[in-house]
C-alpha positions in Angstrom: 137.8 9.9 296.6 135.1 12.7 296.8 132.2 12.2 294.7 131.8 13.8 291.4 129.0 16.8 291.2 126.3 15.6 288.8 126.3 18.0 285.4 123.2 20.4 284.9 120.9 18.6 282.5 120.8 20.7 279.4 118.0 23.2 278.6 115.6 21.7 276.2 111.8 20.7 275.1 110.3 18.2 277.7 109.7 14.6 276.6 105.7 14.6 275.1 104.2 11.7 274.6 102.7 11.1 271.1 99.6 12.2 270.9 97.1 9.6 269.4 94.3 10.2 266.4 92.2 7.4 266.6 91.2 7.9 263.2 94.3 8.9 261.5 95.5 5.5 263.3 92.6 3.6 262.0 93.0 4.9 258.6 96.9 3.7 258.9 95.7 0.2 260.1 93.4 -0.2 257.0 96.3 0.4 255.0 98.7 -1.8 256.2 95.8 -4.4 256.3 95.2 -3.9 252.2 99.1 -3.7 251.8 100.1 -6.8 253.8 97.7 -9.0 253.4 96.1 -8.2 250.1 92.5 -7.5 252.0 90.2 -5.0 249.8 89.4 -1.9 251.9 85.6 -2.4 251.4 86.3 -5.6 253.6 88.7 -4.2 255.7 86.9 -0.7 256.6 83.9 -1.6 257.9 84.4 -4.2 260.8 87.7 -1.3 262.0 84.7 1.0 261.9 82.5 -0.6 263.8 85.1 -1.6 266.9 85.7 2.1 267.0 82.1 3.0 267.0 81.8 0.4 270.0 84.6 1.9 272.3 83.8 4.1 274.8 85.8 7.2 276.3 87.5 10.0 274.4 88.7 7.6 271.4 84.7 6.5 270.4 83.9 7.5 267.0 81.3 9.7 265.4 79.6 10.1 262.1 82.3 12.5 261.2 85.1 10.5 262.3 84.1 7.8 260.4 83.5 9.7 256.8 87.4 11.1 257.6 88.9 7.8 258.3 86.7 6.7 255.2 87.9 9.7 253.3 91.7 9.0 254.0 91.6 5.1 253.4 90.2 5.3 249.5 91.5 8.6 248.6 94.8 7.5 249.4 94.8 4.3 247.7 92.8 6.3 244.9 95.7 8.8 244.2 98.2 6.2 245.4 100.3 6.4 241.6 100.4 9.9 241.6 101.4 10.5 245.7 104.0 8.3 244.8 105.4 10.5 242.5 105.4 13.6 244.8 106.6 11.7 247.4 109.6 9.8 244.5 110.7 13.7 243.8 110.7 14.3 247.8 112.8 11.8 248.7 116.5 11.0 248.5 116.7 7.3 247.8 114.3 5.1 244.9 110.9 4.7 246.4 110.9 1.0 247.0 114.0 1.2 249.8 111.3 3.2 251.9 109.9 1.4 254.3 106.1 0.1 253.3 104.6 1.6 256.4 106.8 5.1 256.3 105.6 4.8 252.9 101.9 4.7 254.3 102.3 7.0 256.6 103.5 9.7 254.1 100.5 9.0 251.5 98.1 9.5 254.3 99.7 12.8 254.9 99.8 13.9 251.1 96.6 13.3 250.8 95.5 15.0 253.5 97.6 18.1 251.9 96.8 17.8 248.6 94.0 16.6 248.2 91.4 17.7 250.9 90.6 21.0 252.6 92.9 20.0 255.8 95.1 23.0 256.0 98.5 22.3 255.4 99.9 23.2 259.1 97.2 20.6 260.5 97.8 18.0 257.8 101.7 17.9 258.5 101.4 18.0 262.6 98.9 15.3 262.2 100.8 13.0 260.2 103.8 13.7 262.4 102.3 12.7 265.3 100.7 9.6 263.6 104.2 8.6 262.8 105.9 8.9 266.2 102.7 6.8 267.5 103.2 3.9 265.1 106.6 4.8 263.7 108.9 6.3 266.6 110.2 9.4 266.8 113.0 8.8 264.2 111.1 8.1 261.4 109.0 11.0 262.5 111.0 13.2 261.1 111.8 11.8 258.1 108.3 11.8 257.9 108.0 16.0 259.1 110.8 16.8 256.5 109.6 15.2 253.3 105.7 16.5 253.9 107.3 19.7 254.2 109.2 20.0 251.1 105.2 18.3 249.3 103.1 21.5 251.5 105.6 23.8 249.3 102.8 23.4 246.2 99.8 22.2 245.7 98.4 19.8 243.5 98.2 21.2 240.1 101.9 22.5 240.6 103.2 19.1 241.8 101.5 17.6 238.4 103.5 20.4 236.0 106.5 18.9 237.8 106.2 15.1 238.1 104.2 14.2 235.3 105.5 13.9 231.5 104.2 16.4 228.8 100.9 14.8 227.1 102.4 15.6 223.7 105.6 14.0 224.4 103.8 10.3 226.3 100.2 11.0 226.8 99.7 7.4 228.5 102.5 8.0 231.3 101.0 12.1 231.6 97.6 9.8 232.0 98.8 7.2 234.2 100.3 10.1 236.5 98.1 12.8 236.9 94.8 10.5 236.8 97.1 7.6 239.3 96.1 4.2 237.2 99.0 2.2 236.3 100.2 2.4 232.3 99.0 -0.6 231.1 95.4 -0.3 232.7 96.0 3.6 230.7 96.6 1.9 227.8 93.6 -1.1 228.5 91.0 1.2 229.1 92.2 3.7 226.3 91.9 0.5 223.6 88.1 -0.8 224.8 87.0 3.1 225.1 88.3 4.7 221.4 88.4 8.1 220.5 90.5 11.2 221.7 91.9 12.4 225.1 88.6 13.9 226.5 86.7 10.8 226.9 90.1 8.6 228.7 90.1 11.3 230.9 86.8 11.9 232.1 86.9 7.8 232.4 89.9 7.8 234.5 88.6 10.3 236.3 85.2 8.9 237.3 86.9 6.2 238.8 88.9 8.6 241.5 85.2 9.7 242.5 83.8 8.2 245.7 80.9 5.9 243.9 77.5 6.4 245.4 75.8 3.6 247.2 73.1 2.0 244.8 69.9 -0.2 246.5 67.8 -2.8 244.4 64.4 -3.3 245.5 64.0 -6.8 244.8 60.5 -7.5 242.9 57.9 -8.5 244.9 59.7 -8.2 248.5 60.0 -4.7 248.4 59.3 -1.6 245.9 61.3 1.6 245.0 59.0 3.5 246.9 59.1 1.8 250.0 63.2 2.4 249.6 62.3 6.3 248.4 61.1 6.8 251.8 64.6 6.6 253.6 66.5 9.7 254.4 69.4 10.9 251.6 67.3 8.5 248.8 66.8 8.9 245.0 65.8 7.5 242.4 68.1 5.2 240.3 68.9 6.8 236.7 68.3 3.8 234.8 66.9 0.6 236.4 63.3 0.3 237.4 64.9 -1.4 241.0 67.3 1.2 241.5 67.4 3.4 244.3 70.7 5.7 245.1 71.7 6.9 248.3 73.6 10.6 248.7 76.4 11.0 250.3 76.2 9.8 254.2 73.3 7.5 253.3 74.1 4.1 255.1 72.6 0.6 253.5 72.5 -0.6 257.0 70.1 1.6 257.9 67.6 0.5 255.4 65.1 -1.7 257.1 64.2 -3.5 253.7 68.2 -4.2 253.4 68.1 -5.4 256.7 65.4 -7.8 256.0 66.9 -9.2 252.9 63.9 -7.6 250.5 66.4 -5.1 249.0 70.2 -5.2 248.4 73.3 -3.1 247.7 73.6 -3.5 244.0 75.4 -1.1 241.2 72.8 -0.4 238.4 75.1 -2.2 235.4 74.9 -5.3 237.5 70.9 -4.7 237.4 70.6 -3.6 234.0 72.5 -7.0 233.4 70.0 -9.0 235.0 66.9 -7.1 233.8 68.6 -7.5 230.0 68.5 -11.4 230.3 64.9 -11.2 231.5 63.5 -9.4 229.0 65.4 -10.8 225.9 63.0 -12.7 223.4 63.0 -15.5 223.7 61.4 -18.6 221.4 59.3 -20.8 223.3 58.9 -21.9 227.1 59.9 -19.7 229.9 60.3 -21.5 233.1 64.0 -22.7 234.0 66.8 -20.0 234.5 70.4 -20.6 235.8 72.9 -18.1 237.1 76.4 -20.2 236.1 78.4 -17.6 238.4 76.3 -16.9 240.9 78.6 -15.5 244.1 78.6 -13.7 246.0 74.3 -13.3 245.2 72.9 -9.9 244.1 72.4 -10.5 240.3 70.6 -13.8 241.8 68.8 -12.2 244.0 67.5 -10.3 241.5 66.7 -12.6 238.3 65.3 -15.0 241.8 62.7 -12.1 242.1 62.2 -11.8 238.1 61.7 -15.1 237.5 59.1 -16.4 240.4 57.0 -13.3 239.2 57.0 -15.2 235.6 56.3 -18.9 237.7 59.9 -19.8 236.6 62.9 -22.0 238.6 66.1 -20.8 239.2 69.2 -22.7 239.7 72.0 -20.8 241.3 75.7 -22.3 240.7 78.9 -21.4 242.4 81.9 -23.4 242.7 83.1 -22.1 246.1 80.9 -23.8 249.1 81.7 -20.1 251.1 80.4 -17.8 248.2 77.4 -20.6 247.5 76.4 -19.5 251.4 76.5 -16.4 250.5 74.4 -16.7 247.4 71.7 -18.5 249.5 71.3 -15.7 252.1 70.8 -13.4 249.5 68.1 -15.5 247.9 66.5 -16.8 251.4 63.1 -15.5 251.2 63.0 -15.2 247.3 59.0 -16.2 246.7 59.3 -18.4 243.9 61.1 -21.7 243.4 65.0 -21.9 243.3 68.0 -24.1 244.3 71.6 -23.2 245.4 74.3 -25.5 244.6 77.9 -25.6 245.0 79.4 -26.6 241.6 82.1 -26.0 238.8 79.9 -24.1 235.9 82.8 -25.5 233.6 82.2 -29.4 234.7 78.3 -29.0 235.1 75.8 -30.5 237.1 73.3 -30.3 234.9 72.0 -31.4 231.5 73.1 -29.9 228.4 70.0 -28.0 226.9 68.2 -27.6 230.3 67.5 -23.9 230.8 65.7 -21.2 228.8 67.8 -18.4 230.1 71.5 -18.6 231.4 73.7 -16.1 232.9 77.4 -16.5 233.3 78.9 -13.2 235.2 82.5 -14.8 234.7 85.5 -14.1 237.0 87.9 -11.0 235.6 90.5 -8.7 236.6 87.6 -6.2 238.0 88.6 -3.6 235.9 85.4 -2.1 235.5 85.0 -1.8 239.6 87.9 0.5 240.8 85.6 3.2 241.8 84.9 0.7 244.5 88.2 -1.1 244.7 90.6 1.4 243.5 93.3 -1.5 245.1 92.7 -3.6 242.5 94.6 -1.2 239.9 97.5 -2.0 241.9 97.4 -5.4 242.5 96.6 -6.5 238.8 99.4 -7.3 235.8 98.9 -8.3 232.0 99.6 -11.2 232.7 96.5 -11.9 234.6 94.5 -11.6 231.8 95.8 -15.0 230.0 94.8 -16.6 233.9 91.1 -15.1 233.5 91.1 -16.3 229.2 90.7 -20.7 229.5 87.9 -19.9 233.0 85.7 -17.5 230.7 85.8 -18.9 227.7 85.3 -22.3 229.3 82.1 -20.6 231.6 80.8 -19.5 228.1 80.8 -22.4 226.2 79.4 -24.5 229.0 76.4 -21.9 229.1 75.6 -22.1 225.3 75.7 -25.8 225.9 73.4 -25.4 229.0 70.9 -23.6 227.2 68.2 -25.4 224.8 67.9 -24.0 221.4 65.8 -20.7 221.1 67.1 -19.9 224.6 69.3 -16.8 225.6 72.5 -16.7 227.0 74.0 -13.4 229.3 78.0 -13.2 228.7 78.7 -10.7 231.4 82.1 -9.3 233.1 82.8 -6.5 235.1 85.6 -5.4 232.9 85.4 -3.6 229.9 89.4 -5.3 228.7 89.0 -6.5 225.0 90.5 -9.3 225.9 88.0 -10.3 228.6 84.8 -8.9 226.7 85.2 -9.2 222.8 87.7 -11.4 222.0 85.9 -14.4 224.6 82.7 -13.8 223.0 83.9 -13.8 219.4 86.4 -17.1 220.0 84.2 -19.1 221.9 81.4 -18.4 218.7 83.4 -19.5 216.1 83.6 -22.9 217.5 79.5 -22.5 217.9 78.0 -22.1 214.8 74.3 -22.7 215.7 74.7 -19.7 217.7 73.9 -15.6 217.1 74.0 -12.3 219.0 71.6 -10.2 220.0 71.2 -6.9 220.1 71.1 -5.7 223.8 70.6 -1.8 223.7 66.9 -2.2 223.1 66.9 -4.5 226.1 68.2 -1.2 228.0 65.6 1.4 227.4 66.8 5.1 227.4 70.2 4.5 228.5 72.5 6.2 226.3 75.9 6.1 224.8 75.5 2.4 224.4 77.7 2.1 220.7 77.4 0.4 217.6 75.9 -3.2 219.4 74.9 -5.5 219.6 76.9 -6.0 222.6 77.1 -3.0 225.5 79.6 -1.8 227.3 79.1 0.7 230.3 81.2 3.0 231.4 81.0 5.4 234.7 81.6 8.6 233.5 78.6 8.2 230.8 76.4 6.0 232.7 77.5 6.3 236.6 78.2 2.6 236.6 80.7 0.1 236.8 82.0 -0.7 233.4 80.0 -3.9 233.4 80.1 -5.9 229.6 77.2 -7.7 228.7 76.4 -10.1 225.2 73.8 -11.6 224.8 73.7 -14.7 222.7 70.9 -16.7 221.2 71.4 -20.3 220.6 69.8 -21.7 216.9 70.8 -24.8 216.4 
């Protein structure tokens, strides 16, 4: 039997091997990181920074690799709501029968074209090529075919087509085109009042990349020590404050380094400073942070109060965020004590302390500048979780405080339910007990309300949306 002649092999594209984008694939694994295992980007980022920085050959890392990989990570997760919209209208089965990292993948590459200055050519090849690396070539071009149909329009025309008229549901037309889920909308929209200009400026700030905010802790370091460092300026509203432009790096900051100064937003200062400056009836020399982890705002009343002679005590109930409060106080020049403890069950007796600050846990609403995540993660139904652990922090600081002594009630979350409605229930029940007003406490901050309590919000103040009341006990 005479062998068969083999066919011609048929005329085609040669086999290329994916090309890899070390930061396109770094930005993927920080995703799939903050999607699999719940980790927050700020925690995740970094230390995926850092090992790239620390290779060497053609895949080490730059300055301008990393802001790009930086860039993709949190405007991605940022705009998540609304790319997920594009990509719903893109695609011909429901959204959640996409694969999670296919789904990652294509968010990476809408961002890229819709919401930076990538063109649109570059953006698509690069997120094709990301996805036969960590995809295959399959998926690849699924992947190719739906960005191609999302390059058709850009951004504004994307929003006329996916997102509801205002007149006809403002909250969903808000919850689309500004990417926060309804209910937070809604939330937000309730603690805030009035018309549509000020929910969407607020819902705007907090797709902005937040800037980088230093304290110089009194008397360890000084503003104008921090001043000195390339890309600072000077904080709008706290003494401490020092803010760092765009591409400024804390690291960098010897007096960071050194533990004299801290990365700190300027709410969580003005918080501090609030508590230490109330007037108070009396003696002056024993403080206590109920909530003290992960450290800064006890770093800082640590500073405030050995320049006044006075003891803190620094409480936190988990031993791993109590270790973490203690390096940020090591070095602190006056007297002060870390303890691992439940601020509901104290360790302490009632009446002890002049001045008490309870910080109480919350659904971080006020934060997702930093971790826009979080806006994901979070349901309603969190909020009755949070209700029995901060109305229980509060009452066991009013009970820690002697009479004529102050009391800081603060959260970062400006939620009714978390702000308002703890401080007024937990009140009724203690009579010998009144509120003071805190704007003075904050001199020439603006926009601070009717009082006595604050709230801040970041597109009027360029903070977190910190809460704070400040309570006075009589009796």
């Amino acid at each position: 039997m005479s062998e068969q002649p083999r066919r011609p092999r048929k005329p085609g594209k040669p086999y290329r091997r994916p090309q890899k984008d070390p930061v396109r694939i770094l930005a993927f694994e920080a995703l799939r990181a903050v999607d699999e295992r719940d980790a927050y980007a700020n925690l995740v980022l970094p230390p995926l920074l850092r090992k790239a920085r620390e290779k060497e050959g053609p895949e080490k890392f730059d300055a301008r690799d990393a802001a790009l990989a930086t860039e993709l990570v949190y405007g991605t997760l940022r705009r998540q709501g609304t790319y997920d919209a594009i990509i719903a209208d893109c695609v011909d089965r429901p959204l959640r029968e996409v694969d999670p990292p296919v789904l990652d993948v294509l968010s990476l590459g809408v961002h890229q074209l819709l919401g930076t200055r990538i063109p649109s050519h570059a953006a698509v090849s690069a997120s094709v090529e990301l996805a036969r690396v960590v995809l295959g070539n399959g998926r690849a071009k699924f992947v190719n075919a739906v960005l191609r149909k999302v390059a058709r329009d850009d951004l504004d025309g994307w929003l006329e087509r996916v997102a509801p008229p205002y007149d006809e549901d403002p909250e969903d037309y808000l919850a689309v085109v500004h990417s926060h889920p309804r209910w937070v909308v809604s939330a937000l929209w309730d603690s805030l009042g009035g018309g549509r200009t000020g929910i969407e400026e607020l819902l705007a700030a907090d797709n902005e990349r937040p800037e980088v905010t230093l304290v110089a802790r009194p008397g360890r370091a000084t503003p104008d020590e921090l001043l000195g460092e390339e890309a600072a300026v000077p904080g709008r509203w706290s003494p401490y404050a020092v803010r760092l432009s765009e591409g400024g790096e804390p690291g960098a900051v010897e007096a960071v380094r050194e533990g004299r100064a801290g990365v700190q937003d300027e709410g969580s200062q003005l918080v501090a400073l609030a508590l230490a400056n109330a007037p108070l009836e009396g003696l002056d020399r024993r403080w206590l942070d109920g909530c003290a982890g992960p450290g800064g705002k006890a770093a800082l009343l640590g500073a405030l109060a050995a320049e006044r002679g006075a003891f803190l005590l620094a409480s936190e109930k988990q031993p791993h965020r109590a270790g973490l409060v203690a390096r940020a106080l090591d070095g602190n020049p006056g007297p002060y004590q870390v303890i691992a403890a439940d601020g509901t069950r104290p360790a302490w007796r009632p009446g002890s302390f002049d001045r008490v600050l309870v910080d109480v846990p919350c659904t971080g609403l006020g934060a997702l500048r930093r971790r826009p995540e979080a806006r994901w993660r979070r349901r309603p139904e969190d909020l009755d979780g949070f209700a029995p652990l901060q109305r229980g922090l509060l009452r066991s600081a009013l009970e820690a405080v002697r009479v004529g002594g102050v009391v800081a009630y603060a959260t970062c979350s400006p939620h009714l339910a978390e702000t308002r409605a703890v401080v007024a229930d937990v009140l009724k029940q203690h009579p010998g007990t009144e509120l003071i007003d805190a704007r003075p406490l904050l001199p020439g901050v603006p926009d601070l309300g009717e009082g006595p309590d604050v709230q801040l919000w970041p597109h009027l103040h360029g903070t977190d949306a910190m809460y704070l009341a400040l309570v006075r006990r009589t009796s």
